[in-house]
C-alpha positions as CSV (number, residue, x, y, z in Angstrom):
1,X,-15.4,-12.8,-27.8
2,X,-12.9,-13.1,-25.0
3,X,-14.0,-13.7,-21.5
4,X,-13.1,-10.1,-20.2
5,X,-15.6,-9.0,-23.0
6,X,-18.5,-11.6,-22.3
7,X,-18.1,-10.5,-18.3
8,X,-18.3,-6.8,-19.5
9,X,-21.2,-7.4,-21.8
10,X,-22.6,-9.0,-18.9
11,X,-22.2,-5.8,-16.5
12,X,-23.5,-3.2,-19.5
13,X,-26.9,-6.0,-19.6
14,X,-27.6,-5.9,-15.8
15,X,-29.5,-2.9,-13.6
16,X,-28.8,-5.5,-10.9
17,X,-25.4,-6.0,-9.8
18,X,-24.3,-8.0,-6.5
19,X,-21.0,-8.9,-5.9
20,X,-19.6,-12.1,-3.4
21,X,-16.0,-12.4,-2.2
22,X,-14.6,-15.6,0.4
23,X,-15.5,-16.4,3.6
24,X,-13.3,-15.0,6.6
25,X,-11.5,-12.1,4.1
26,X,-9.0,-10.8,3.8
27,X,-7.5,-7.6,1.8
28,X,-7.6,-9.3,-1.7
29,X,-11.2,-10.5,-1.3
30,X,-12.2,-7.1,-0.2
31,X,-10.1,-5.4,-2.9
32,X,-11.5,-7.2,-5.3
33,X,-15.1,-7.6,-4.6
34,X,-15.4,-3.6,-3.4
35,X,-12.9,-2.6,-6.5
36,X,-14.9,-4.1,-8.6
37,X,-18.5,-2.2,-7.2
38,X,-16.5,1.0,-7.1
39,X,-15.6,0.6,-10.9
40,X,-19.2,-0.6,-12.0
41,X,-20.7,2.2,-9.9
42,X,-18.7,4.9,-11.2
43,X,-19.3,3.3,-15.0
44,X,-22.7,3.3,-14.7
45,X,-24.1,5.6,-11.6
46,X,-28.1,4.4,-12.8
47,X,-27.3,0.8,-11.9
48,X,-28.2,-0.9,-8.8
49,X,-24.5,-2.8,-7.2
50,X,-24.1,-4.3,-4.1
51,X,-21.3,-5.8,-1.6
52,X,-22.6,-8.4,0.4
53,X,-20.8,-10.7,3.0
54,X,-20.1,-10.7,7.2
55,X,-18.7,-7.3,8.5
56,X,-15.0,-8.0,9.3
57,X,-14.3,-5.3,11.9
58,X,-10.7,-5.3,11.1
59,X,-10.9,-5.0,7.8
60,X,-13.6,-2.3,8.3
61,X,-11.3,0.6,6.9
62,X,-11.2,-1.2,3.8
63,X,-15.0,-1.3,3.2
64,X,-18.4,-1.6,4.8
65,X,-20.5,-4.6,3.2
66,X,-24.5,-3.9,2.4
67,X,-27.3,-5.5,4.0
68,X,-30.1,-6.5,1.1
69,X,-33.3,-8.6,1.4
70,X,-33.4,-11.9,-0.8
71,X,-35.8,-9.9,-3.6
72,X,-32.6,-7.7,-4.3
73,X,-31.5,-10.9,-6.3
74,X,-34.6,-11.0,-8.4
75,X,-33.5,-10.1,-12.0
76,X,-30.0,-9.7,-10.9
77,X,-26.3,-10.8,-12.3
78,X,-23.7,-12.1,-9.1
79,X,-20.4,-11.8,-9.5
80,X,-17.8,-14.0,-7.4
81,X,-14.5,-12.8,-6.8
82,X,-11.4,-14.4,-5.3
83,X,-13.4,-17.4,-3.8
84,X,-12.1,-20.7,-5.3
85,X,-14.7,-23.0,-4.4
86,X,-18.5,-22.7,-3.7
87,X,-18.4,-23.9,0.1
88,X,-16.1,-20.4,0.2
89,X,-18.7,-18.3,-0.8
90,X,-19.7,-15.9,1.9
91,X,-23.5,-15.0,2.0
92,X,-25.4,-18.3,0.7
93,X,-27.4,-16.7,-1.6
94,X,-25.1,-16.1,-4.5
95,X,-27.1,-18.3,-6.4
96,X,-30.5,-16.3,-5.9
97,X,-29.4,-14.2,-8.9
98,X,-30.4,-15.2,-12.9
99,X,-26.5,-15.6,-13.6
100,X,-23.3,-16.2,-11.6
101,X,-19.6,-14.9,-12.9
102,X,-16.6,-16.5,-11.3
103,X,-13.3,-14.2,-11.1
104,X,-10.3,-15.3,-9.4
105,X,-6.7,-16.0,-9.6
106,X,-6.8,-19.8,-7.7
107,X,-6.1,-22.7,-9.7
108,X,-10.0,-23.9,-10.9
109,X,-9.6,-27.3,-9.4
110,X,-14.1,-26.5,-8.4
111,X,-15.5,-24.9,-11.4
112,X,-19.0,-23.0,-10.9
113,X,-21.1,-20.3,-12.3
114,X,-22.3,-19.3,-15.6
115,X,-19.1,-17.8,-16.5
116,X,-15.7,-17.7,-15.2
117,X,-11.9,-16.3,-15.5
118,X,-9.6,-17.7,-13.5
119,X,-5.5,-16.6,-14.0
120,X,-4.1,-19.4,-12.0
121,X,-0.8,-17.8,-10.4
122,X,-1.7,-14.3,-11.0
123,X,-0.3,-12.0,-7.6
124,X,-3.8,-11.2,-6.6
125,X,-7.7,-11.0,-8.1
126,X,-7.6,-7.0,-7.4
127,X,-5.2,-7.3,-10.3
128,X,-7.7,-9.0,-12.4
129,X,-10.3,-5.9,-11.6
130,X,-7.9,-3.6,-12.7
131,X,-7.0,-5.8,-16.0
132,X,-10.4,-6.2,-16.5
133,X,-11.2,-2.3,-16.6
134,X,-8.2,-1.6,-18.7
135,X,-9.7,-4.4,-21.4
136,X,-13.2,-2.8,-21.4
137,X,-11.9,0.1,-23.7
138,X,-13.3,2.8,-21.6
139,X,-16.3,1.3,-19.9
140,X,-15.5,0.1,-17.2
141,X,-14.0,3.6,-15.4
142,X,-11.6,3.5,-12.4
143,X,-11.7,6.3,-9.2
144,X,-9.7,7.1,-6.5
145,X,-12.0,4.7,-4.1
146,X,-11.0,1.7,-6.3
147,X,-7.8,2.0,-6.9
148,X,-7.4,2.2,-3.2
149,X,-9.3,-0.7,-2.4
150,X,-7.6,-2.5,-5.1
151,X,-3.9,-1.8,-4.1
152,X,-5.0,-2.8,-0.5
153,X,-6.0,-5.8,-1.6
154,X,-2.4,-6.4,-3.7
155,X,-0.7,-5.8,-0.9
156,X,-2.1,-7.8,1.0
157,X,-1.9,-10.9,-1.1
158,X,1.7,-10.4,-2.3
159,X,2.3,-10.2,1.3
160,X,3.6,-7.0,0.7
161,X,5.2,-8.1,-2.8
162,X,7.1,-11.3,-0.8
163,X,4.7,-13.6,-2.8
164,X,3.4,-13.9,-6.0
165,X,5.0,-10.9,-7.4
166,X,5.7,-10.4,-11.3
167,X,5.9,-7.4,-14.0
168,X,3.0,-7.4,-14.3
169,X,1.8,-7.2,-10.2
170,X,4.1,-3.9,-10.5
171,X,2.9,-2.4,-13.9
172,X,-0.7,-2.9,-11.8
173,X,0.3,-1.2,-9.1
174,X,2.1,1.9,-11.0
175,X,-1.3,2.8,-12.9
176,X,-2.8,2.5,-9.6
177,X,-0.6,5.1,-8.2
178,X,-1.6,7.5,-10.8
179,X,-4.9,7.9,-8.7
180,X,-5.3,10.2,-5.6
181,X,-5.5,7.9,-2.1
182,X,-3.1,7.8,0.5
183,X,-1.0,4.9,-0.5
184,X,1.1,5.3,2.4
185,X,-1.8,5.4,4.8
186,X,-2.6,1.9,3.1
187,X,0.4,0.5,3.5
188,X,1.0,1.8,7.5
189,X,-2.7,0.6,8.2
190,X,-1.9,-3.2,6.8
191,X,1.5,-3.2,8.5
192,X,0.0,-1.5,11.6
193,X,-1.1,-4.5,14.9
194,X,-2.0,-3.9,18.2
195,X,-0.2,-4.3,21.3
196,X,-2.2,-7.6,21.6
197,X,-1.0,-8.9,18.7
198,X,2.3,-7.4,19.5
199,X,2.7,-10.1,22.3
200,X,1.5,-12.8,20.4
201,X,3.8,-12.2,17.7
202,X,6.7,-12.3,20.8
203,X,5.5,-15.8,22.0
204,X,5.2,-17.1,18.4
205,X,9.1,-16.3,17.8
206,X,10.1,-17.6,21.1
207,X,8.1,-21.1,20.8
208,X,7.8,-21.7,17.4
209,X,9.2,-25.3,16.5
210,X,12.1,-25.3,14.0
211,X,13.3,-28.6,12.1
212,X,16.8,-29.4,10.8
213,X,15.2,-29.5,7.6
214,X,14.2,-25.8,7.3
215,X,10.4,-26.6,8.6
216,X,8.9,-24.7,11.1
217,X,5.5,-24.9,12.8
218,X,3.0,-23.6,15.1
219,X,-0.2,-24.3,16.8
220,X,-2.4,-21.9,18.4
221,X,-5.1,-23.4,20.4
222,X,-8.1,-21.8,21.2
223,X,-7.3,-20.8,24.7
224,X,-3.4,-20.1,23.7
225,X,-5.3,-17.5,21.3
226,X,-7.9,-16.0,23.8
227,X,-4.9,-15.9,26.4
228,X,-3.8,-13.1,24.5
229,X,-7.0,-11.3,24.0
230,X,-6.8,-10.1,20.3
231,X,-10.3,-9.2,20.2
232,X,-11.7,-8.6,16.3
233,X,-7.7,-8.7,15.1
234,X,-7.6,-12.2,14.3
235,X,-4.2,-14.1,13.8
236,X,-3.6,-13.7,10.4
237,X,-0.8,-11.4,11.5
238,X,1.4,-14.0,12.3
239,X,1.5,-15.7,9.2
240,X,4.6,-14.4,7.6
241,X,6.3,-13.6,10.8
242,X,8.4,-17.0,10.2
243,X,9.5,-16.3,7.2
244,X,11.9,-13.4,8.7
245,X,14.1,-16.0,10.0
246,X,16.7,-16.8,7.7
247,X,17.0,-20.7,8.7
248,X,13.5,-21.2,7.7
249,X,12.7,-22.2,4.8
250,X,8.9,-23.3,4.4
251,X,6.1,-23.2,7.6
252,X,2.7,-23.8,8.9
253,X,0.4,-22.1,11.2
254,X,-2.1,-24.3,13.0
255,X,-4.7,-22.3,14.5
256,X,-7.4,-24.0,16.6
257,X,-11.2,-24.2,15.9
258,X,-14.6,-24.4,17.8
259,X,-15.2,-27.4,16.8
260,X,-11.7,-28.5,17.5
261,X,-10.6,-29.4,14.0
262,X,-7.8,-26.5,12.7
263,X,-7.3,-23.9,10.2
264,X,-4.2,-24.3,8.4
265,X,-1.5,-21.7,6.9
266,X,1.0,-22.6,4.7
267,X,3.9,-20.5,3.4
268,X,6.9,-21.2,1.4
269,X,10.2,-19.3,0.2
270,X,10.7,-21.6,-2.4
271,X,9.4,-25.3,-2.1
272,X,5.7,-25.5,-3.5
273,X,3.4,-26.5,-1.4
274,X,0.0,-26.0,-2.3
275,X,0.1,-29.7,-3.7
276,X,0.4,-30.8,-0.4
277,X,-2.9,-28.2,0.9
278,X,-4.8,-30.0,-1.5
279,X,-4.4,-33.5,-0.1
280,X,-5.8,-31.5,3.1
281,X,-8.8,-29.8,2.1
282,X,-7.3,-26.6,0.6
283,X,-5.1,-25.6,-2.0
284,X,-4.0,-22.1,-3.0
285,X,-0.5,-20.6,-4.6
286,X,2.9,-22.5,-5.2
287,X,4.6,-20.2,-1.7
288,X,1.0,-19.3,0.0
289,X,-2.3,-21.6,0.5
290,X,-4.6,-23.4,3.1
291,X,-5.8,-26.2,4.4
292,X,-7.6,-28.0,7.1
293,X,-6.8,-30.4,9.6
294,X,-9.6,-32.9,11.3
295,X,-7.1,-33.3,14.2
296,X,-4.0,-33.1,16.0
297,X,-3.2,-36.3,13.7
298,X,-3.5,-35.1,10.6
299,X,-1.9,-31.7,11.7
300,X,1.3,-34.1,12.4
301,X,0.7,-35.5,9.0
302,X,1.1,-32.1,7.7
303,X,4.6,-31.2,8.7
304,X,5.6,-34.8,8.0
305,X,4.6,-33.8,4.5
306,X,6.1,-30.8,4.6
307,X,9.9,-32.0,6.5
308,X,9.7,-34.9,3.5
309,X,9.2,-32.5,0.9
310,X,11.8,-29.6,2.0
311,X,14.3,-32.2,2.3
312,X,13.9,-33.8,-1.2
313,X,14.2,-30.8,-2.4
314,X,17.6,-30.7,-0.4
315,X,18.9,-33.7,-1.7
């Protein structure tokens, strides 16, 4: 019995479904986790399936999480998606339920739960949910509700197909299509920012520090951030904006937490760098991952890293 089988035998067993997705999400661990709900409810309308997690008001068009008291785990199966490690997981009870299932496309370098799939390298784990339905044979059913979910999620991982893109990403996303959503209202509302963000995209192309290597960087303190008054939008907005200039060849974000340590974004247009995330307390994809930084030290460590590694490459 393949995985895909044991997970769907797992789903058929259950009246109690609750699914977990990542800390601070974003589209693919909302696609994902609320795909996959949306599929199981629509399979099997008697069961009992829930989306737990923090309410992202940005991400609120996406899909609205549940609120359930601890007994809802009693008897119950949790499913994981897109959440590589267990420090990740979003709602500390995931291990209240009688089994855990792991699904996600981020190298396994924490294994947990009772059961897992992991495609390392696959485009996004809203693809998996898809792949996963199409391998159940006809019980696990798709609707309009997740196949929008799902592409929203794709999307947003790909970085709007710039990363992690294959055949298959696209076969995904043509099946998808078949279903009746507003793909273009999916694709206007992840492109769309406000005029906040507008200006804080401006100042990160004017001040943004360029190497002569191809490396590029930029740190956003907590009060450069606040400046601007972004309110629920967050910053992942500016993540890819770099990678529009064509002397650019690999960057980092730096943004700034409470406790004065900093979140760190890491993108590539060729030169793999999730190697490099792990030594910092991350990891991810080859051209896309994360990491942390204790201090302004190790956040100078980083693009020494990353200015060594760009130019091996260009020797």
């Amino acid at each position: 019995m393949t995985v895909q089988e044991q997970i769907i035998a797992k789903i058929q067993e259950y009246d109690t479904i609750i699914i977990h997705r990542h800390q601070r999400p974003d589209p693919d661990a909302f696609g994902s986790q609320v795909g996959l709900a949306e599929v199981i409810r629509n399979s099997f309308p008697d069961k009992k399936v829930y989306t737990v997690g923090k309410t992202v008001p940005g991400l609120a068009w996406i899909a609205q999480m549940d609120e359930i008291p601890d007994e809802a785990y009693d008897d119950a199966l949790v499913i994981i998606t897109d959440t590589a490690n267990a420090p990740r997981i979003d709602d500390r009870r995931f291990d209240y339920g009688v089994e855990t299932i792991k699904i996600d496309h981020h190298p396994n370098d924490e294994p947990y739960g009772d059961l897992q799939w992991i495609i390392a390298g696959a485009s996004s784990t809203s693809s998996m949910i898809y792949e996963l339905a199409e391998a159940s044979n006809g019980v696990l059913k798709l609707n309009d509700e997740a196949a929008r979910v799902m592409y929203a999620g794709i999307v947003g991982d790909t970085g709007r197909f710039l990363y992690s893109t294959d055949s298959e990403t696209m076969r995904v996303v043509s099946e998808l299509f078949k279903y009746d959503f507003d793909i273009i209202a999916v694709n206007q509302t992840l492109d769309s920012i406000s005029e906040a963000a507008a200006k804080l995209s401006g100042y990160v192309f004017e001040h943004i520090t360029i190497l002569d290597s191809g490396v590029a960087y930029m740190v956003l303190s907590n009060e450069l951030v606040a400046s601007f008054e972004l309110g629920d939008a967050g910053t992942a907005f500016v993540v890819p904006l770099p990678g529009r200039i064509d002397s650019i060849k690999t960057w980092v974000i730096f943004e700034e937490q409470d406790d004065h340590s900093y979140r760190v974004r890491l993108r590539s247009k060729g030169i793999t760098i999730n190697k490099i995330a792990r030594h910092h307390d991350g990891g991810g994809h080859p051209l896309a991952s994360g990491a942390r930084a204790r201090d302004m030290d190790e956040v100078n460590d980083i693009i020494d890293e990353l200015d060594r590694a760009v130019r091996r490459a260009n020797k």
